[in-house]
C-alpha positions in Angstrom: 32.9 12.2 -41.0 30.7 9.9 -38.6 28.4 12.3 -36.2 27.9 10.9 -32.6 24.1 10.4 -32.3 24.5 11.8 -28.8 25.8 14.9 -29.6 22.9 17.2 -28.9 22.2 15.2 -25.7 26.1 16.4 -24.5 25.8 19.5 -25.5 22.6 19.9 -23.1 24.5 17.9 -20.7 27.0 20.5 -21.2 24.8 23.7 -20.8 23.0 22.4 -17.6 26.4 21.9 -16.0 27.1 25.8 -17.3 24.0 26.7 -15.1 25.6 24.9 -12.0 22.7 22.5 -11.7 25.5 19.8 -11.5 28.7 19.3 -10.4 31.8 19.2 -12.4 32.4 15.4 -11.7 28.8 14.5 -12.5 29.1 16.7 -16.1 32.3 14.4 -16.5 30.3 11.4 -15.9 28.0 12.1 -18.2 30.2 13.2 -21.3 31.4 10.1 -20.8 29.0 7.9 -20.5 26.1 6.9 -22.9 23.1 8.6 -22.1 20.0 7.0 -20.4 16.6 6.9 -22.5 14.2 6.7 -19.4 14.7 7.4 -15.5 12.3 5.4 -13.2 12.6 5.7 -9.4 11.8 3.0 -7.5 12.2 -0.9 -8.3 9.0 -2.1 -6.5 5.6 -2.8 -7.9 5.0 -0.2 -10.7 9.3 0.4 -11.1 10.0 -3.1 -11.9 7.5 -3.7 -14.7 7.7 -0.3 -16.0 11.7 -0.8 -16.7 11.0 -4.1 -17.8 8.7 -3.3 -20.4 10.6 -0.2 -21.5 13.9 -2.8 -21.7 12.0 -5.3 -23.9 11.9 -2.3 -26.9 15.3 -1.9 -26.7 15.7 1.1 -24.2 18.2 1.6 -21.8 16.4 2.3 -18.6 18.4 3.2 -15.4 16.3 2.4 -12.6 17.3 4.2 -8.9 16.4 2.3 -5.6 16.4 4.0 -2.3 16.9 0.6 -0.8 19.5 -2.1 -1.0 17.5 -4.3 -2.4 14.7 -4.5 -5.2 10.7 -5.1 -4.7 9.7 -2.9 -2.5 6.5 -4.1 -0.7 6.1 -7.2 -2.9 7.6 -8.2 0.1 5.0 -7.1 2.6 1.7 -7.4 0.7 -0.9 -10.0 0.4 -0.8 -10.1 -2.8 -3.9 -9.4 -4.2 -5.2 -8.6 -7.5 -7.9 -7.9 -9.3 -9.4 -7.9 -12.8 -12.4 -8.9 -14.8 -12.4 -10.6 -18.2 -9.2 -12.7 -17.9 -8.3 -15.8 -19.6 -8.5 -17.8 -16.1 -11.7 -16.1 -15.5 -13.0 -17.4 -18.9 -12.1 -21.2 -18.5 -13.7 -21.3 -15.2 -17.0 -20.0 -16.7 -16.8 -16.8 -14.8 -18.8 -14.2 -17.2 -17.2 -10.8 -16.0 -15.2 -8.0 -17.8 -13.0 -4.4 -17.5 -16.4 -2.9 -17.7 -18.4 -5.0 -14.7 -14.9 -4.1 -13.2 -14.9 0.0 -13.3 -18.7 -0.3 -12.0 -17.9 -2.5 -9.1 -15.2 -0.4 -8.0 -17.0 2.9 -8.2 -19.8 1.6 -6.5 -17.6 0.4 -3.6 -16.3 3.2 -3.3 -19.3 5.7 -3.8 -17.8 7.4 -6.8 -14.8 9.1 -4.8 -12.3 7.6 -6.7 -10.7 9.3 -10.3 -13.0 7.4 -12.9 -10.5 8.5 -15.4 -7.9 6.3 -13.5 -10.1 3.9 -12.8 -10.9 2.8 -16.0 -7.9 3.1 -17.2 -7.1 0.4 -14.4 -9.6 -1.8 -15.0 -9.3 -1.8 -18.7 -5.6 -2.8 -18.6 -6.0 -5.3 -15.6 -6.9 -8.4 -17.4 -3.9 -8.2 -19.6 -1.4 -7.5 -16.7 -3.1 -10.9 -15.1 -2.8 -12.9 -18.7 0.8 -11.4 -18.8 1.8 -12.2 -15.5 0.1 -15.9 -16.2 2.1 -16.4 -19.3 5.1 -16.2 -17.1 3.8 -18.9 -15.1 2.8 -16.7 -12.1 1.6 -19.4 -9.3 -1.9 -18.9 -8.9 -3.2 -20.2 -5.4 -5.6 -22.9 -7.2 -9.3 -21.1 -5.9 -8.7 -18.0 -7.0 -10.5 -15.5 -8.6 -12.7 -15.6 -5.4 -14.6 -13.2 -3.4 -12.8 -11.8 -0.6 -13.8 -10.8 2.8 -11.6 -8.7 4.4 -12.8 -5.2 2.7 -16.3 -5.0 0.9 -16.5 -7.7 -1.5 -17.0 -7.2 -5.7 -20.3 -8.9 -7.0 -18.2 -11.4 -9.0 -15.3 -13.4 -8.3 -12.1 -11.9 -9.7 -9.6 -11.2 -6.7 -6.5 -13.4 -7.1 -3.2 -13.8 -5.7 -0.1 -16.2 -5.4 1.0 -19.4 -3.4 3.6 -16.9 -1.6 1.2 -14.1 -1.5 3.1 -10.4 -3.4 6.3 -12.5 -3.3 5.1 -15.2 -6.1 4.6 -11.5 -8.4 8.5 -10.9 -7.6 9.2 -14.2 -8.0 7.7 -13.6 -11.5 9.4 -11.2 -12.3 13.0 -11.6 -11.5 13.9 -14.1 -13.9 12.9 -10.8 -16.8 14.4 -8.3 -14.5 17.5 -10.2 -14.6 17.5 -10.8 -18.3 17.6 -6.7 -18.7 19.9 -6.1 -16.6 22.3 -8.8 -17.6 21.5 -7.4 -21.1 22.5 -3.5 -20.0 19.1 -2.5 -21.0 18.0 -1.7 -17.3 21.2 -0.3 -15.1 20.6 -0.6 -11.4 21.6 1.6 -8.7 20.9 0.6 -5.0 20.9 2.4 -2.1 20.5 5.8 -4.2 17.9 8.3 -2.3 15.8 10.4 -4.5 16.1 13.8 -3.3 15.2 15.9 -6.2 14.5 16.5 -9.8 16.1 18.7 -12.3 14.5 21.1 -14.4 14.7 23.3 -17.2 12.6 25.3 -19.5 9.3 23.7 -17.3 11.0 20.4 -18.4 12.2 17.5 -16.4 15.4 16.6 -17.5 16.8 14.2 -14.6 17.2 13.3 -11.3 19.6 14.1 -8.5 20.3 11.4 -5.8 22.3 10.7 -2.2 24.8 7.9 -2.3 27.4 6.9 0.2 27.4 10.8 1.4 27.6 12.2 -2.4 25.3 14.0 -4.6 24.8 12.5 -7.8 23.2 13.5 -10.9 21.6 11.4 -13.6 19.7 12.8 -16.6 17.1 11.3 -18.9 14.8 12.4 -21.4 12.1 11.4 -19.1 11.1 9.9 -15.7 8.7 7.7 -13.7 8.2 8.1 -10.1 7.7 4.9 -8.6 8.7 5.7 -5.2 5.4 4.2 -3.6 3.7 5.9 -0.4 4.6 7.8 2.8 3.8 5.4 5.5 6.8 5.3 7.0 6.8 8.8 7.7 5.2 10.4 10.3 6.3 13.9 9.9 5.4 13.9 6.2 2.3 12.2 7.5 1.3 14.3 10.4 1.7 17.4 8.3 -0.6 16.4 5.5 -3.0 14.8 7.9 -3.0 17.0 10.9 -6.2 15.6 12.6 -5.3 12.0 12.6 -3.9 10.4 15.4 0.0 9.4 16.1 1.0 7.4 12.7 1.2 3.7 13.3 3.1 1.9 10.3 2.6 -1.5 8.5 4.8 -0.2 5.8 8.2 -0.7 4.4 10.6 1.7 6.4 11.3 2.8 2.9 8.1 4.1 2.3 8.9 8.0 2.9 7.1 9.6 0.7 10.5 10.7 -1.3 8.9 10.9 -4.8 6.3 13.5 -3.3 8.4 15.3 -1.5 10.7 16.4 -4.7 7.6 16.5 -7.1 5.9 18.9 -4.9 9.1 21.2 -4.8 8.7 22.1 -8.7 5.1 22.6 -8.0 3.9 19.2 -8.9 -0.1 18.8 -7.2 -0.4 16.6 -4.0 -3.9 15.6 -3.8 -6.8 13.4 -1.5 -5.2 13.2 1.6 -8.5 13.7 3.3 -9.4 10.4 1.7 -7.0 8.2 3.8 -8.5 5.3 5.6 -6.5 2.8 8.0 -6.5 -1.0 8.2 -8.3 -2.5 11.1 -6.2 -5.4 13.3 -2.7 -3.1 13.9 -0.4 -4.7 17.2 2.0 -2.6 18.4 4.3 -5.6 19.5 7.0 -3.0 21.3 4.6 0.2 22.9 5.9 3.5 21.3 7.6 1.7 18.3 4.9 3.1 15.6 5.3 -0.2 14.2 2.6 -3.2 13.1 3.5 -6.2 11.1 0.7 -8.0 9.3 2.8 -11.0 9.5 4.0 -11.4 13.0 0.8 -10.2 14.8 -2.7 -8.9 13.6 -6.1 -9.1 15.6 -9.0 -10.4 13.6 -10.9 -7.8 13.6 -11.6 -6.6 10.1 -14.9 -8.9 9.6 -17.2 -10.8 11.0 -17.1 -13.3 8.5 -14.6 -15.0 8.9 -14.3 -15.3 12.9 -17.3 -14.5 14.9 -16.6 -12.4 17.9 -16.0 -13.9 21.4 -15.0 -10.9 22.4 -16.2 -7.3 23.3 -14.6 -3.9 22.2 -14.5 -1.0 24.5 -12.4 2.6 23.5 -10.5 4.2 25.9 -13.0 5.2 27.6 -14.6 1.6 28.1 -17.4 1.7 26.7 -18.4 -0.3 23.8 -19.2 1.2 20.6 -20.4 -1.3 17.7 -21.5 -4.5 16.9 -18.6 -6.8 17.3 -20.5 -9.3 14.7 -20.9 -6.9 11.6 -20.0 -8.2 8.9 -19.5 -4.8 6.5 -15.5 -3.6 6.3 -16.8 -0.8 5.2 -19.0 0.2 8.4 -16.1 -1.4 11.1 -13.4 1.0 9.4 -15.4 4.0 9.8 -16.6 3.3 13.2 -13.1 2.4 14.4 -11.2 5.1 13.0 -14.2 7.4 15.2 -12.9 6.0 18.4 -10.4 8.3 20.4 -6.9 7.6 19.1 -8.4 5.1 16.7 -7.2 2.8 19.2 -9.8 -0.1 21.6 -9.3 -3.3 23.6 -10.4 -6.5 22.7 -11.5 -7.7 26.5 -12.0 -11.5 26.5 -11.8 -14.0 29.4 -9.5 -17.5 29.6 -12.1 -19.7 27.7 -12.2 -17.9 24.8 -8.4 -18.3 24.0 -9.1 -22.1 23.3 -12.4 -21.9 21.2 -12.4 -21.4 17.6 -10.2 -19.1 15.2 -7.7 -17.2 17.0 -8.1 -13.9 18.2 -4.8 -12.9 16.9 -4.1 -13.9 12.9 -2.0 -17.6 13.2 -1.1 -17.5 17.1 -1.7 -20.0 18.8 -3.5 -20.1 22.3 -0.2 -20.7 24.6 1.6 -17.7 22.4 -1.2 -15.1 23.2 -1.2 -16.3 27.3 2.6 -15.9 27.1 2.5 -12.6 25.7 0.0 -11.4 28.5 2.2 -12.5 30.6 4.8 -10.3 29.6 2.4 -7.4 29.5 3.2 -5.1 26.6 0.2 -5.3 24.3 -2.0 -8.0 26.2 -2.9 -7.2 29.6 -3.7 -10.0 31.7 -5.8 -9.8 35.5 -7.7 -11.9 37.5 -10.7 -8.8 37.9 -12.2 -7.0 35.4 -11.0 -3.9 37.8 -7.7 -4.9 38.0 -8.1 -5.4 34.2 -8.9 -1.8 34.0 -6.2 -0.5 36.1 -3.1 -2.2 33.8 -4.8 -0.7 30.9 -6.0 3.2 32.0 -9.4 2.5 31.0 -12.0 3.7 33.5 -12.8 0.8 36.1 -16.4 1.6 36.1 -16.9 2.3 32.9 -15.3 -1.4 32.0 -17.2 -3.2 34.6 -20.7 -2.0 33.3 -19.9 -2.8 29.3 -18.8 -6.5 30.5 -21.9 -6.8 33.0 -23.8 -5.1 30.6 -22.9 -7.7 27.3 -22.7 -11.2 30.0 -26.5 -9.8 30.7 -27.1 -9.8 26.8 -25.5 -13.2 26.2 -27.8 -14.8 29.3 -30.8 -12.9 27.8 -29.5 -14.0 23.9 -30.5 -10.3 23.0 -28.5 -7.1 22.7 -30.5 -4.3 22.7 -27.8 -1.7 22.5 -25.8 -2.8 19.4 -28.1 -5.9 18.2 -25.5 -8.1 18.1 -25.9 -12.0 17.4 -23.1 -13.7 18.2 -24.3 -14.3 21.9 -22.7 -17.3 23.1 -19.0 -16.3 24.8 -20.1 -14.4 28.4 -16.5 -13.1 30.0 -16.7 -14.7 33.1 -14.2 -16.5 33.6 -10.2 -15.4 34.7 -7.8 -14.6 33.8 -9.3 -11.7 31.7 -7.2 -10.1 28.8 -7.4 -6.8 27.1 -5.5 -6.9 23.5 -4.7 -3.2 22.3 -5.6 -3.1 18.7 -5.1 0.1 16.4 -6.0 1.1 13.1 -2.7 1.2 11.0 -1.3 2.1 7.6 0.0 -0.2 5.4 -1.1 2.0 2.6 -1.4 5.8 1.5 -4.2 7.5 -0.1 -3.0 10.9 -0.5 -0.5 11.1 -3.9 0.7 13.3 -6.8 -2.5 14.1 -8.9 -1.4 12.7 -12.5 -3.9 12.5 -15.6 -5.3 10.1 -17.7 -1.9 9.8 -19.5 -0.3 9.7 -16.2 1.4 12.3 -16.4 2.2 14.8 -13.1 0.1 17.6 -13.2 0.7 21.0 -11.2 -1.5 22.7 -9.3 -3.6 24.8 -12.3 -4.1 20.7 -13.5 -1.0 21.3 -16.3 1.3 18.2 -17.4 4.9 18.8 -15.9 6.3 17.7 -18.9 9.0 14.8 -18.8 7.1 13.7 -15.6 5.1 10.5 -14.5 4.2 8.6 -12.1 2.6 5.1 -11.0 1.9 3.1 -8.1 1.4 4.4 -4.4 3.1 7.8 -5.1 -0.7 8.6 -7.0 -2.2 7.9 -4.0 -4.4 5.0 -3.3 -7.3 7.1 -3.2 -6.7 7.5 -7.0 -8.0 4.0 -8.1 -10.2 3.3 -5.2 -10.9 6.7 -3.9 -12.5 6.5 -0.1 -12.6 3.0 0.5 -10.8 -0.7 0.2 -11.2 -1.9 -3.4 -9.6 -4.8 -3.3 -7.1 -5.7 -6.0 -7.2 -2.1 -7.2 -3.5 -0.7 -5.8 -1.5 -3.2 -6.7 -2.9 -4.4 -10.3 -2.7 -0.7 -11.3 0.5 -0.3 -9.9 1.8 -3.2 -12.4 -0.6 -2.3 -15.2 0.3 1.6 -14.7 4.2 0.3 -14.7 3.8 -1.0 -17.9 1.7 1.5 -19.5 4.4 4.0 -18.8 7.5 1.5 -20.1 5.1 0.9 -23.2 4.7 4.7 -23.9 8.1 5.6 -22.8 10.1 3.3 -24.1 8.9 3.6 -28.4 8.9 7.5 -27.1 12.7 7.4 -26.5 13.9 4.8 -29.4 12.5 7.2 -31.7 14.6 10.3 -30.4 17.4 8.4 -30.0 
């Protein structure tokens, strides 16, 4: 007599359908269907490498995605990674390593971040960058570099691809594909984690909407991978109640779906007061709670690489830094101080034509057409009339632009000490660009341990739980700051940790 391997599985299957945690249908579907070795939700940064690697040991990974389509923001993001001790690193006689790494990152981020996570992170980053070059991930040609746009490491070891996150994707499709031509990775789109099943303390599944239905699907484990909550500003506004109106750079799937069913069997939801917001956010339609890094972002987050020709005043008009700093850091902090986290850029018709655009890629006769139209550029022929379109306080505006054309005559700024001293605003048409801090990222997440597993709120493992990529939180891997490289590479190395782990884990009780 042969005995079905599965039969303890069914008979589990069997029990929690007893206990009404399922529906008759879904205990039909799965008495007659083979049984999943590893749940992961989410087939974006973390998801798709985690299944991938769990599918190259043989494991049959079913892999839920809220959207209708797979990659999540490897779609959105620049792309950039970062790691030290690399193979690429190495033949360009860059001396660095996972060590130099962890220090950098903790001293960028003044020691705020989980050093437990951290070097986890920056241990496993050069051999998610060697493994992604293997399978001939396009490099752009000068990188590792130093980067600008947040506070730079001491050595060179940023990197990303010719198509930014896309050339990652692009990577990784042609295994993704493989797998699931193979059966070993069974997608289902458009499937809405809403929540997880438990028994005995144990995860033991997932239940999901689809097409107006409920549906059940159990595995001995599961891997959040759901990403952030930046596209949701209830969630947002609840666990950040002093921060302004939520303005989004994020994928409209990014709802925080993952947290929100974790935290309902008591999982930990930590560092929320660590969030910080990206400098340069457009609101292209007023009221939408929308910014896209691609289509329109003020230069604002450095002085490096544009100097200023213009002047920023809050909503009260009054200036409030020096527009030439070069620190990330410094700019972030002082911005997100202003009312609203919101200013205007206030520039005259000159300036348009000279140098880098004010906006990311526009071009000067795009930037006069949209002040034309008036929704996020103002445009007047008085610095009064100036203030009037855009409610900031007439007198208060005419004094900081007197008050910096004085300091560009006199080549000396005594309130701000700025340098860059050569653009007065003179001449009209004046503009005012509204610029807003914005959230492409989250840094509030599920707290998980070293073994990344979910952890509740007395710091306990919630066993059959685990988690990687934004649903940890940004803050997790570079704590209060902009580390650059350090969501995204530990989103893939974490993914693959996990399918590593998971994936021997459930051949063996198979």
């Amino acid at each position: 007599m042969t005995t079905d391997p599965h039969t303890p599985r069914r008979q589990f299957i069997r029990q929690i359908g007893m206990l009404g945690l399922i529906s008759v249908s879904d205990v039909h579907h799965w008495l007659t269907t083979e049984p999943y070795n590893l749940i992961v939700v989410g087939a974006g940064t973390a998801g798709m490498p985690c299944a991938i690697t769990a599918a190259e040991q043989g494991a049959k990974v079913l892999v839920i995605e809220k959207s209708n389509t797979i990659g999540g923001t490897l779609h959105l993001s620049a792309g950039h990674m970062s790691a030290g001790g690399t193979r690429r690193q190495k033949a360009m006689g860059i001396d660095d390593s996972p060590e130099k790494h962890y220090h950098d990152v903790m001293r960028i981020c003044n020691n705020t971040a989980d050093p437990d996570l951290v070097r986890l992170a920056t241990q496993e980053a050069p051999h998610t960058i060697d493994w992604l070059e293997s399978l001939g991930f396009p490099f752009d040609p000068t990188t590792p570099k130093l980067v600008f746009g947040h506070v730079p490491y001491q050595i060179p070891r940023t990197y990303w691809g010719t198509e930014a996150a896309r050339s990652i994707f692009q990577t990784l499709l042609p295994l993704w594909e493989k797998y699931v031509q193979s059966g070993n990775i069974i997608l289902r789109l458009s499937h809405q984690l809403t929540d997880l099943l438990v028994k005995k303390g144990k995860v033991v599944g997932v239940r999901a909407r689809h097409q107006g239905k409920t549906i059940s699907f159990f595995a001995d484990n599961t891997v959040l991978c759901t990403g952030g909550y930046a596209s949701n500003p209830e969630f947002f506004a609840k666990v950040h109640p002093t921060r302004p109106r939520l303005l989004s750079t994020a994928a409209p799937t990014s709802t925080g779906d993952g947290i929100i069913a974790a935290q309902k069997i008591g999982a930990q939801f930590r560092w929320a007061e660590k969030h910080i917001s990206s400098l340069g956010g457009v609101e292209l339609e007023p009221g939408s709670g929308r910014t896209d890094y691609w289509k329109a972002w003020a230069m604002v987050f450095t002085a490096k690489y544009r100097p200023p020709r213009e002047i920023y005043v809050n909503a009260q008009g009054k200036r409030f830094m020096n527009e030439d700093e070069l620190d990330p850091d410094i700019r972030e902090r002082i911005i997100a101080q202003q009312p609203s986290e919101k200013f205007w850029l206030i520039f005259d018709d000159p300036s348009i034509d000279d140098g880098e655009s004010i906006i990311r890629g526009w071009k000067p006769e795009q930037i006069r057409q949209a002040a034309q139209e008036g929704k996020f550029i103002q445009q007047a022929n008085t610095i009064g009339e100036l203030a009037a379109k855009t409610g900031i306080p007439a007198d208060e505006l005419q004094k900081s632009v007197a008050a910096y054309n004085q300091a560009v005559a006199t080549k000396n700024d005594p309130e701000f000490g700025r340098t860059t001293l050569t653009h007065p605003i003179k001449q009209p048409p004046f503009y005012a660009l509204l610029s807003y801090t914005s959230s492409l990222i989250t840094f509030g997440g599920l707290h998980v341990n070293a073994e990344l597993q979910v952890v509740d709120a007395r710091n306990k493992p919630i066993e059959g739980l685990y988690a990687a990529g934004e649903v940890i939180g940004a803050a997790a891997t570079s704590g209060n700051a902009f580390c650059g490289g350090m969501l995204l590479t530990p989103a893939l190395s974490f993914g693959r940790i996990l399918g590593r782990k998971l994936g021997k884990k459930q051949l063996k009780n198979s």
